[in-house]
C-alpha positions as CSV (number, residue, x, y, z in Angstrom):
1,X,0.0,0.0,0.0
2,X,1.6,2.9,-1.0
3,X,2.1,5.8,1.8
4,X,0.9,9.5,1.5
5,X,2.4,12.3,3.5
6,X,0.1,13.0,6.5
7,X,-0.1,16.6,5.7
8,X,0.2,19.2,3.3
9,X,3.5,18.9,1.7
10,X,5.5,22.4,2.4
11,X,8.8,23.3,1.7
12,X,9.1,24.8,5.5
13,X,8.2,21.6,7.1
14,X,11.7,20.3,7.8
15,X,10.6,16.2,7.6
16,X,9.3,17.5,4.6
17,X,12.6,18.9,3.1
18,X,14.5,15.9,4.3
19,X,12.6,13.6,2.8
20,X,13.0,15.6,-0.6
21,X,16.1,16.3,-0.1
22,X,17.1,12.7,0.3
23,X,15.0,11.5,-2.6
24,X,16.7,13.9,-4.9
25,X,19.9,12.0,-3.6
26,X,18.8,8.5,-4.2
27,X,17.8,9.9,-8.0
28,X,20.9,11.0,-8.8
29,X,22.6,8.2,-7.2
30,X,20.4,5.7,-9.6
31,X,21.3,8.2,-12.3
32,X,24.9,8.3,-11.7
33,X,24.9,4.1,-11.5
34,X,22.8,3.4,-14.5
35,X,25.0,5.7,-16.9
36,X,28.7,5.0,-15.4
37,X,27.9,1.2,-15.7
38,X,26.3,1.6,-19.4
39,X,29.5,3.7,-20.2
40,X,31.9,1.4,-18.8
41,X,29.8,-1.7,-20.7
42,X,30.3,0.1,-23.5
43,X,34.3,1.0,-23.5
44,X,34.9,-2.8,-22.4
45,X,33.0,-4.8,-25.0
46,X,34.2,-2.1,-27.6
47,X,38.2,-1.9,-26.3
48,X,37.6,1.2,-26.7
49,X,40.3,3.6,-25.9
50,X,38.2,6.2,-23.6
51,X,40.3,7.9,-21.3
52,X,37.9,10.4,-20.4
53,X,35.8,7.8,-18.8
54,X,37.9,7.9,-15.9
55,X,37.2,11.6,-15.7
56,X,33.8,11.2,-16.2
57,X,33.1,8.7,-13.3
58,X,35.5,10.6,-11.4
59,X,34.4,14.1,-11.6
60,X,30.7,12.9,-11.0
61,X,31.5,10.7,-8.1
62,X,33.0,13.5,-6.6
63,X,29.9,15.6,-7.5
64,X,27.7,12.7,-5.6
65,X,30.0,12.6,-2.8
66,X,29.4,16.3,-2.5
67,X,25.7,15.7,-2.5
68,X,25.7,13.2,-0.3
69,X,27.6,14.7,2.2
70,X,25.0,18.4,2.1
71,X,22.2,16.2,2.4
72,X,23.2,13.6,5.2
73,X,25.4,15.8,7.2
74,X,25.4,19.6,6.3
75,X,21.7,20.3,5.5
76,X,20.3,21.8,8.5
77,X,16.3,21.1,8.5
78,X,15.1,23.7,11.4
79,X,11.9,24.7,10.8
80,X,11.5,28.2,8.9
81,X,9.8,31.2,9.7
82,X,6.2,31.7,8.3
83,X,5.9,34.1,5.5
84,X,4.2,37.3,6.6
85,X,1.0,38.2,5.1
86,X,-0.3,41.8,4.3
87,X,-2.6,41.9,6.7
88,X,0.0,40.8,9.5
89,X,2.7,43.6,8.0
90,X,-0.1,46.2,7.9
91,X,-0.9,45.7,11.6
92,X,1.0,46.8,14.7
């Protein structure tokens, strides 16, 4: 049975946020695994002489260390103010 969010989704609700935030991850992880393993399927049956494949899964595995690292240990998922409205501004 598939599960809904209890609520409202909203970008100030922190559980929100982290769950997005860590979906967005697992996307680009999937992302990052599917293409490296096609490229490297393809440069082996080939022999072909790709050097910049290195770089490639290099650079982006660096990239998805980055990620990983913001959203599992840098992000910080406090709640955030409420937006004022024109009627709260207008008063006081």
């Amino acid at each position: 049975m598939l599960r809904s969010w209890p609520r409202k989704p909203d970008r100030r609700d922190p559980e929100y946020r982290r769950a997005e935030d860590r979906m967005n991850f697992i996307v680009h992880l999937f992302v990052f695994a599917a293409f490296n393993s096609g490229m490297w399927f393809v440069r082996i049956i080939e022999y072909a002489d790709w050097h910049w494949v290195y770089w490639v899964s290099g650079v982006w595995g660096g990239i998805l260390l980055a990620h990983w690292l913001y959203v599992y240990a840098i992000a910080n998922y406090s709640p955030l103010p409420r937006k004022n409205t024109s009627e709260e501004s207008s008063q006081g």
